[in-house]
N, C-alpha and C positions, 0 to 999 in steps of 0.2 A: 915443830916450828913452821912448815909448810902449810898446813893448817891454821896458824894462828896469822901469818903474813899475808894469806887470803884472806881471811877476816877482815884485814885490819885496811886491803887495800880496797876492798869491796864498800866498806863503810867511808874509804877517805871518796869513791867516785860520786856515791849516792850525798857527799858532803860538794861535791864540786857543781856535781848538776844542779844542785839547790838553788848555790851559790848566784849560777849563770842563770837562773830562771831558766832553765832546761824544756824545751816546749814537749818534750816523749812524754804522754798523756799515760796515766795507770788504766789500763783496759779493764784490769781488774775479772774476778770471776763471773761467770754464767748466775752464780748465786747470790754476787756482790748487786751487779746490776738488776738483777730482779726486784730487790731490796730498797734500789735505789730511784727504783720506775723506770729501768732505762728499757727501751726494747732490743731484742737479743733476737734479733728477726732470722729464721733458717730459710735456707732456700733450698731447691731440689736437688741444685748443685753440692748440696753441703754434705748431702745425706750419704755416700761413696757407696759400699755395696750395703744390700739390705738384705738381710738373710733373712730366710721363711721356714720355718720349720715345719717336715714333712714325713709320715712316717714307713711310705714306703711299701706299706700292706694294706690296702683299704680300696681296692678298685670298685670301679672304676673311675672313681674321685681321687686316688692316688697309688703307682702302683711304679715297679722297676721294669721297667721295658729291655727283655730277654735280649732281646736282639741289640741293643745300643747301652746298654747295662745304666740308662740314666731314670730317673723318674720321670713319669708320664701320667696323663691322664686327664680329667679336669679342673684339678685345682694347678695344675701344670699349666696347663692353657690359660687359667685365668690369669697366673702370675707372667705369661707372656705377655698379653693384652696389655695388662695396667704396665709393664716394662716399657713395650713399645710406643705407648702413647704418651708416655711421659718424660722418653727416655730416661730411664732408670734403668740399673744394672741392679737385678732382684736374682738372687742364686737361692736354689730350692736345698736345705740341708735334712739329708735323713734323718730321723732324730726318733727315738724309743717312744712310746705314747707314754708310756707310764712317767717318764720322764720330761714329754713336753711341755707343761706350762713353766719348772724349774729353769729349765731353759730360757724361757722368757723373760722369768722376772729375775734372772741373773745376768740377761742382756746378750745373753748367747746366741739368740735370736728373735728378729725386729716382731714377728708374729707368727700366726699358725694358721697352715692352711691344711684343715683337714675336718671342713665344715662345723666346724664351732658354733653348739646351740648359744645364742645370746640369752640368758637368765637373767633374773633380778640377784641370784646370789654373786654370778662371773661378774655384775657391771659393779657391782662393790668394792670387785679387783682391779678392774679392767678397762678400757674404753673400746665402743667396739664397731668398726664400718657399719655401712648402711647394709642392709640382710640385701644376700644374693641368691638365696636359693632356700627354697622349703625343705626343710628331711627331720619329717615326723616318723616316730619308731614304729613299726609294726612288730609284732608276732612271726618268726619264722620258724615252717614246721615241717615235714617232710611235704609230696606230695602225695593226695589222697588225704591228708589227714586235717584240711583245712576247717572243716567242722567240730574237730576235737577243741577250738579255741574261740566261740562265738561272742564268750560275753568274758569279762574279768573275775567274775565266778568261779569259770571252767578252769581257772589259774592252779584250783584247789587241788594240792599235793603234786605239783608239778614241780622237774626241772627244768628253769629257766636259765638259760646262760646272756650275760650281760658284760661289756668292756668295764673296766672298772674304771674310777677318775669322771667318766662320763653324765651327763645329764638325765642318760637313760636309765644308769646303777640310781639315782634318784627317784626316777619317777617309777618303777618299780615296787621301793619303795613305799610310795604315797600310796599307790594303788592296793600295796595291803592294808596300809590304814584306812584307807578312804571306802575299800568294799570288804572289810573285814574277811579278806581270805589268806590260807598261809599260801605257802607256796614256797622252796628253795631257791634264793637267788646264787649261783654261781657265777663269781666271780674270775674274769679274763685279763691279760694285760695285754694283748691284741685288741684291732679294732672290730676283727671279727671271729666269732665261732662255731660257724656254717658248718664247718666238717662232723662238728662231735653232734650235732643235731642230724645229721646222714646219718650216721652210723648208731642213732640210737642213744647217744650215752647221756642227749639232752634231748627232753620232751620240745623245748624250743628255745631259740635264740630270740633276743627282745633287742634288735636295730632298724638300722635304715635299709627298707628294702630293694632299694635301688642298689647297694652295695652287695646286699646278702644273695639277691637274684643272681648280679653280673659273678660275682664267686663259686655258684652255684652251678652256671655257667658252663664258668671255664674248668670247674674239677667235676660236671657230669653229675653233682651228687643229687641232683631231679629235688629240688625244693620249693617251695611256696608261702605266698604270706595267705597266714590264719585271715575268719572270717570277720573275725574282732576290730571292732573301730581302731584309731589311733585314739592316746588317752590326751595327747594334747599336741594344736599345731607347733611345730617346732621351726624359726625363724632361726639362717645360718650366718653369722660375721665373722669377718678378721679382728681379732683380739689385740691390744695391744696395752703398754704397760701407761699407768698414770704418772703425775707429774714430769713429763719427761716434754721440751721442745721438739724432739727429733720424732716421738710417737705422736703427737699432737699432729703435726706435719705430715705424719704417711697416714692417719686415718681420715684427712682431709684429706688427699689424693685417692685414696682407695675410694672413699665415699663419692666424689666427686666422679670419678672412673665409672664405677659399677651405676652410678646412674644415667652417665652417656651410655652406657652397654646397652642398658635395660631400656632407654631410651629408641637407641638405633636398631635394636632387634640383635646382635650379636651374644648379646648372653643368652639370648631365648634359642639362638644357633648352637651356640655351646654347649647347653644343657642338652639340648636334641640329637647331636653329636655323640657326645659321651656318657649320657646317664637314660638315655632314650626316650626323656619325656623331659616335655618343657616345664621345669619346677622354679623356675625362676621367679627373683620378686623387686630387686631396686628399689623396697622404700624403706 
C-alpha cells in the first residue's frame, strides 16, 4: 500500500505542476541533450579528483619512494606540474600493468602515466595528449656483451624478454616477420626484466633503456644497451578513454600543458632531472 500511495501522489504532483505551468525546466540527461544539440559544457571545476594510473615499478619514470612509501619519479613530477598549473587535484593510483588499460576503460582511472607508446592500433581505442617524451626500445644485454646484438639477425635463437600488453611484445613481433629471424619472445607482466638478463636466464631484455639503465643501476646488475639500432621511433602520450566529455576535457588540458612545458624549457628540466637526458618532444 505504501508503495502504491507514492505512486499515486508522485503522479498527482507531476499533474499539478503541469496544471500551474510549472517553470522547473527538465535538465534532462548528458545523452538527452547531446541528442538534442544542447551543449553540456564541462569545466576544470567539474572534473573533482582525476586518478592516474601508475604502476609503481618502472623507474625512473615511476617508482615507490622507500623513504615516504608514496610514488615518485617522472611521470610523478609531470602529474605535479599539469596539477599545479591547473589547479587540479590529480592523485597517482598504483595499479598492476597487466591490468592497466581495464582500468581505464572501466573508468577506474582518468589515464596512464607510464609512458604510453601512441600507435595507430591504441588511437582506435583511445584519444591521446600531445607526445612528451621519446622511449624507443632498445636491446638490453649484459655488459661486454653489446656486440652479440649489432643487427636483427643476431636475434637468431635468442632469448628475449619483453612486458607483455606492451607496444614492444608487438614490435618484436614484426621484426620476426619483417627480417625473417626466429628467436623466443618471453613474455613479462612487469614493466621490466633487467634482473633475469644479469643473471643469464635471458640473452636480452627488448625496453626503454633509460628504464632498464636506471634499474640496472640501482640493483648493480652492470647492464647495457646492445649495438643495434632502435626498430622504430617511439612517441609517449597520456591515453584516455573516447566518447566521454570529461576525457575530451583532460586531454585538452594535458595537451595544452605539456606544450607550455615544452614551450618554457621545464619539461626538457624534467626529463634532465630524472631520466638524464633530454628525450622530450611537445608535438
Amino acid at each position: 500500500m505504501k508503495k502504491l500511495f507514492c505512486v499515486l501522489l508522485t503522479g498527482a504532483m507531476v499533474l499539478s505542476l503541469a496544471a500551474c505551468g510549472g517553470s522547473t525546466e527538465d535538465s534532462g540527461t548528458e545523452e538527452q541533450k547531446k541528442e538534442a544539440g544542447e551543449e553540456t559544457a564541462l569545466s576544470k571545476e567539474d572534473l573533482g579528483t582525476i586518478h592516474v594510473g601508475i604502476d609503481g615499478a618502472y623507474p625512473p619514470y615511476c617508482f615507490l619512494n622507500d623513504e615516504t612509501d608514496e610514488t615518485d619519479g617522472f611521470e610523478v613530477a609531470m602529474m605535479k606540474e599539469i596539477a599545479e598549473r591547473n589547479g587540479l587535484d590529480i592523485q597517482c593510483d598504483v595499479t598492476a600493468w597487466d591490468g592497466m588499460f581495464s582500468a581505464l576503460d572501466a573508468g577506474r582511472i582518468d589515464t596512464v602515466a607510464e609512458s604510453i607508446t601512441i600507435t595507430d592500433e591504441r588511437k582506435e581505442d583511445y584519444i591521446f595528449s600531445t607526445s612528451y617524451i621519446e622511449a624507443s626500445n632498445r636491446f638490453i644485454v649484459r655488459e661486454g656483451e653489446e656486440g652479440t646484438i649489432t643487427s636483427f639477425e643476431d636475434l637468431a635463437g635468442k632469448k628475449i624478454g619483453v612486458a607483455s600488453g606492451q607496444e614492444a611484445y608487438s614490435q618484436l613481433e614484426e621484426i620476426k616477420q619483417e627480417y625473417k629471424v626466429e628467436f623466443e619472445i618471453i613474455p613479462y607482466d612487469s614493466s621490466t626484466n633487467a634482473y633475469d638478463v644479469s643473471i643469464g636466464r635471458l640473452d636480452a631484455s627488448y625496453m626503454n633503456p633509460i628504464a632498464a639503465l636506471s634499474t640496472s643501476d640501482a640493483g648493480e646488475m652492470k647492464l647495457a644497451v646492445a649495438e643495434c639500432p632502435a626498430y622504430v621511433a617511439d612517441y609517449c602520450g597520456y591515453a584516455f578513454v573516447k566518447n566521454s566529455d570529461r576525457a575530451e576535457l583532460l586531454e585538452q588540458i594535458f595537451s595544452e600543458t605539456i606544450e607550455e612545458m615544452h614551450q618554457d624549457g621545464t619539461l626538457k628540466e624534467l626529463c634532465e632531472k630524472w631520466l638524464g637526458a633530454d628525450v622530450s618532444t611537445g608535438v
